[in-house]
N, C-alpha and C positions, 0 to 999 in steps of 0.2 A: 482495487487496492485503495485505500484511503492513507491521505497523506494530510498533516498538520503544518501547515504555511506560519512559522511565528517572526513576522517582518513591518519593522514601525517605518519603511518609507511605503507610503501606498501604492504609487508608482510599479514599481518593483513586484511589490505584494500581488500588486493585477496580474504583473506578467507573469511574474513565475507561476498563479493558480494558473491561469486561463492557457499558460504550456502546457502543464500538468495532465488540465481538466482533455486539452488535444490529445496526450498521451494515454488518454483513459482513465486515469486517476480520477477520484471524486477528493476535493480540496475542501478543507476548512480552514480560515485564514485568522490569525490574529495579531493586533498592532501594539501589543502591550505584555509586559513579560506573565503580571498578574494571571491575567487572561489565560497567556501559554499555559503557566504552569497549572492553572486549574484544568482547562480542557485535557492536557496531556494525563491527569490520573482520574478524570470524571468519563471520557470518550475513550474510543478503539481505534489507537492508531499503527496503519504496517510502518510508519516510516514519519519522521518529523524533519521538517526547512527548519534551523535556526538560528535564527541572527544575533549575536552577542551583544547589539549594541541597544539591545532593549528598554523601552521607558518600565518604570514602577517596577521591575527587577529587572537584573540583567543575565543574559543570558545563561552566561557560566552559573548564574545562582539556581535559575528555572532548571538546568542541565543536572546538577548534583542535586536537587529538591527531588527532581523524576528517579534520578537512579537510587538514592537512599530509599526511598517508596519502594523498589524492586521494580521498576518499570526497565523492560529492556530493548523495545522498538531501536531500530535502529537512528539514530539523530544525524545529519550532516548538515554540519557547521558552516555559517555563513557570518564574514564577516570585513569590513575595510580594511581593517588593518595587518599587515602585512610579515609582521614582526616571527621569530620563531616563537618567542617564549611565550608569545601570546593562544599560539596555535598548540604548543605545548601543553598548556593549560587548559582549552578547549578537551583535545584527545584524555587528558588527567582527569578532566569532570565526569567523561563518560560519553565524550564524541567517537563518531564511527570514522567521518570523512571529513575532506574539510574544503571549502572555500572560499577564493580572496576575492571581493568584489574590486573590478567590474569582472562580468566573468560570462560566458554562452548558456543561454536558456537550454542550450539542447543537452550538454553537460548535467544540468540540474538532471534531467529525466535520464541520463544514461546512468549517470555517480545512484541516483533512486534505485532502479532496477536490481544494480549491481547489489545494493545493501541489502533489497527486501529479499532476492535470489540468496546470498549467503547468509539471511538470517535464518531462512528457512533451510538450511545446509545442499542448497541447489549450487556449484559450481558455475554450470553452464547459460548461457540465456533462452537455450533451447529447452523446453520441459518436454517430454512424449510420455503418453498413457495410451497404450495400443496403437491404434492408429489414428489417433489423435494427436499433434505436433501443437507446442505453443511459442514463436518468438515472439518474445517478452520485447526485444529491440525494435523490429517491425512492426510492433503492435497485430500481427497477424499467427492465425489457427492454419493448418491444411489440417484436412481428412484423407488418411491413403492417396497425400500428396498435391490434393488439390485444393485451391482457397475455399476456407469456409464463410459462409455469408451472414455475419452477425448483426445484430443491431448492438448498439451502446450498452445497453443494460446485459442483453446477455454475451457480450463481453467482458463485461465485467465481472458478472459470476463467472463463467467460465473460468478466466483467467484464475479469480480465484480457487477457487475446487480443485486444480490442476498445478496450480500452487502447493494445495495441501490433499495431494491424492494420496491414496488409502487412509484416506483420515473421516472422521464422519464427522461435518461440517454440521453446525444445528442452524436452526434457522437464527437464531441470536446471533450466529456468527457470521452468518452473510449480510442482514442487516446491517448492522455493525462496521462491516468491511468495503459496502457497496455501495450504499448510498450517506447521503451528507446529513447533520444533523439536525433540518429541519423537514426533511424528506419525511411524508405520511407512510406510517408501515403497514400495508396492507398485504396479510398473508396469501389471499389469493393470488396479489398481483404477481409473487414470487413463485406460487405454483404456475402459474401460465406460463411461466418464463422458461420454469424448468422446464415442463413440457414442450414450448417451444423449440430450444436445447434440445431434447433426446430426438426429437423428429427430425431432426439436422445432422446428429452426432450418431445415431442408432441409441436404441432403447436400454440396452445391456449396460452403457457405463458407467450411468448413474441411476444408484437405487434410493430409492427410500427406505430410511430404516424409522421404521414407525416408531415414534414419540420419542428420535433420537435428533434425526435430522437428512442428510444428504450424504451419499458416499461417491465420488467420482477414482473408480478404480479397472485397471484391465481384468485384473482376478481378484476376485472376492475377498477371496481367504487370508489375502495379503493385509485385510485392513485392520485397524487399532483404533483403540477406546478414542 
């Protein structure tokens, strides 16, 4: 999952990527509201950090700039001040969640989960596709119960795929989702991966659907455009 850091103390900025980046996230950060609000309608994001106290716009402006655009990623709001009406205003722009600094890095990655899970109409933190299990909170997979042995990358697709099972994921979309924006896109290196993936997961649950993309599904028949 790819997440949009928009935080002008740098400090901060670091930690919250580099918790993120530990929770498997791929981070793109930025220190200025400008900035946010271009990347948020230029890049693909599941899920945006943002701080309202932004230089050269502020946040609440970048916040209702993205939602007028139709942009609907989920946002959770971050901010010093502590006031209702301020938070009020936040959630009125078009905020999902909301946070008061000073506040726990690990919170950031739980309050994330929670939004990208119910953006995609997931209740649970547990996803399962056969016998395939994903907690989103452990950052861990079993297969018919037992730990699966991923590397970073193809955890990260996974996660995703699994995220949007019975769906056919095109390769634009895992691009997109998986790595950061100066990440080199080499088609192969995402077939390897895949592959890699089925020989771990069994072959059956993700198919290639030629010149569409990826389907991670128990039953086929189940999947949608």
């Amino acid at each position: 999952m790819r997440i949009l850091v928009a935080e002008d103390e740098p400090k901060l900025a670091q930690r919250i990527s580099a918790r993120l980046q530990d929770a498997g996230f791929v981070v793109d950060v930025s220190h200025d509201g400008k900035q946010a609000q271009f990347l948020g309608v230029t890049e693909t994001y599941d899920a945006v950090v943002l701080d309202l106290g932004l230089p050269t716009l502020d946040g609440l402006s970048v916040l209702e700039q993205w939602r007028a655009t139709g942009l609907r990623f989920p946002v959770l709001v971050l901010t010093a001040r502590g006031r209702w009406h301020e938070k009020l205003a936040g959630f009125n722009a078009g905020g999902d969640d909301y946070l008061t600094k000073p506040f726990e890095m690990e919170e950031v990655v739980v309050r994330l989960h929670a939004l990208i899970r119910r953006s995609g109409g997931h209740a649970s933190p547990s996803l399962t596709c056969g016998p395939l299990t994903h907690d989103a909170n452990a950052r861990r997979f079993t297969l018919q119960g037992e730990p699966l042995e991923l590397t970073a990358q193809e955890y990260r697709i996974l996660a995703y795929l699994i995220q949007h099972q019975n769906k056919v994921m095109s390769r634009t979309d895992l691009y997109d989702h998986v790595y950061g924006r100066d990440t080199e896109r080499d088609s192969n290196v995402l077939d390897v991966l895949i592959s890699r993936i089925r020989r771990k997961i069994g072959a059956r649950l993700i198919t290639t659907i030629r010149g569409r993309g990826f389907l991670l599904a128990d039953d086929h028949s189940q999947s949608s455009p």
